[in-house]
N, C-alpha and C positions, 0 to 999 in steps of 0.2 A: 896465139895466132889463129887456131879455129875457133876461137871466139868469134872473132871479126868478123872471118869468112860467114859463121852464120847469123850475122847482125844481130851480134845481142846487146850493142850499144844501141840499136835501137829499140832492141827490145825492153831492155831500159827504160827507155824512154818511154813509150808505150804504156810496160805497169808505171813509172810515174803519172803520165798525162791520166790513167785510170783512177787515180786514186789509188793505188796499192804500196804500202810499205813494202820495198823490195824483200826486207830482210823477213816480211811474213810470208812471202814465199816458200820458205824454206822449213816453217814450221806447221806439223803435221796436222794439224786441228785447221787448215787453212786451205783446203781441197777447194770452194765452192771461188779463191779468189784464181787457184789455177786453173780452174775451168773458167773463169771469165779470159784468162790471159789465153787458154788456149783457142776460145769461141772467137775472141775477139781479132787476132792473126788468121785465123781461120777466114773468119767475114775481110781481112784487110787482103787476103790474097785470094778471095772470091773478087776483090775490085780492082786487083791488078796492081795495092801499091808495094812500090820497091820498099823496102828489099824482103817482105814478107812472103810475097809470090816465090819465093825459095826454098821455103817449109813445103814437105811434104808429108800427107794428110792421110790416115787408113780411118773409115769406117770401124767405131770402137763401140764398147758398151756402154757410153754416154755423150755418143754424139764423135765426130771427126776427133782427131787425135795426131798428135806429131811427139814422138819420143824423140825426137831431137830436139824440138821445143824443150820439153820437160828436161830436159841434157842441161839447156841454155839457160832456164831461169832457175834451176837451183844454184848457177853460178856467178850472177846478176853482182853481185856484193863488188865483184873483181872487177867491174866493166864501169866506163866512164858515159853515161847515157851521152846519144847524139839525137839532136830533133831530127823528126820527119815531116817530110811534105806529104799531109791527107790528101792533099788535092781537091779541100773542100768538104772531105766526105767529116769532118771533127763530129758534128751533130748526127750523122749515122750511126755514127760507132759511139755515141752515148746513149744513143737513143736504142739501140742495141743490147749493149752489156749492162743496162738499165732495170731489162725482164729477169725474171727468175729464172734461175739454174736450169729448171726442168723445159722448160721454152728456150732456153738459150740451146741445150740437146737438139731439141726436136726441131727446129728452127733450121740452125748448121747442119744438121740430119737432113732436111729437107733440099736444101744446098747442096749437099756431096753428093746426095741421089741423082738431084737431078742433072748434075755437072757430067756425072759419070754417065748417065743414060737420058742424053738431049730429047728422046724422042719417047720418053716414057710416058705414059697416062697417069691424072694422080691417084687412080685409084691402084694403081701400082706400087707409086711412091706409098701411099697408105700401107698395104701389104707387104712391102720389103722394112717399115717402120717396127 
């Protein structure tokens, strides 16, 4: 039941549409595909879509971070994917989770900064990076 609630039949779906074997998820040499899964939610509820705008996000040591995310896709196996409506955004969010790990950080880093502080300078955002 709180699977659902936090949409992890979409999330499912999601690492499918990424290309991700759900079940490498779960294996420990597979870090750089949980940071695309977490970058990538992260960018889908920077754009507002349902039901990702539900994760929420802490400022971590490699960029934005949801431990409830991480909760949901080590348990993906059990979950029956349901599609989502990008609302167009499908080529953002390839075109996105496309870059390297260390840009994919700094990127969503640059996102949460500035989401959290609308009226920042970037030489600000620089110095809190």
């Amino acid at each position: 039941m709180i699977m659902m609630i936090l949409g992890a039949d979409k999330v499912a779906w999601l690492v499918e549409f990424l290309g991700i074997p759900i079940k490498k998820l779960t294996n420990p040499d597979s870090f750089d595909d949980r940071l695309k899964v977490q970058k990538a939610v992260f960018l889908l509820k920077h754009l507002g879509i349902s039901p990702f705008k539900d994760y929420d996000f802490n400022l971590y040591l490699r960029g934005p971070y949801s431990p409830i995310l991480a909760t949901c896709y080590y348990k993906l196996e059990e979950v029956k994917p349901t599609p989502v409506d990008l609302g167009g955004k499908e080529e953002l969010l390839k075109w996105f989770v496309e870059h390297p790990t260390d840009w994919l950080e700094v990127a969503s880093s640059i996102i949460s900064i500035k989401e959290r502080y609308p009226k920042i300078k970037n030489e600000e955002t620089y110095d809190i990076l």
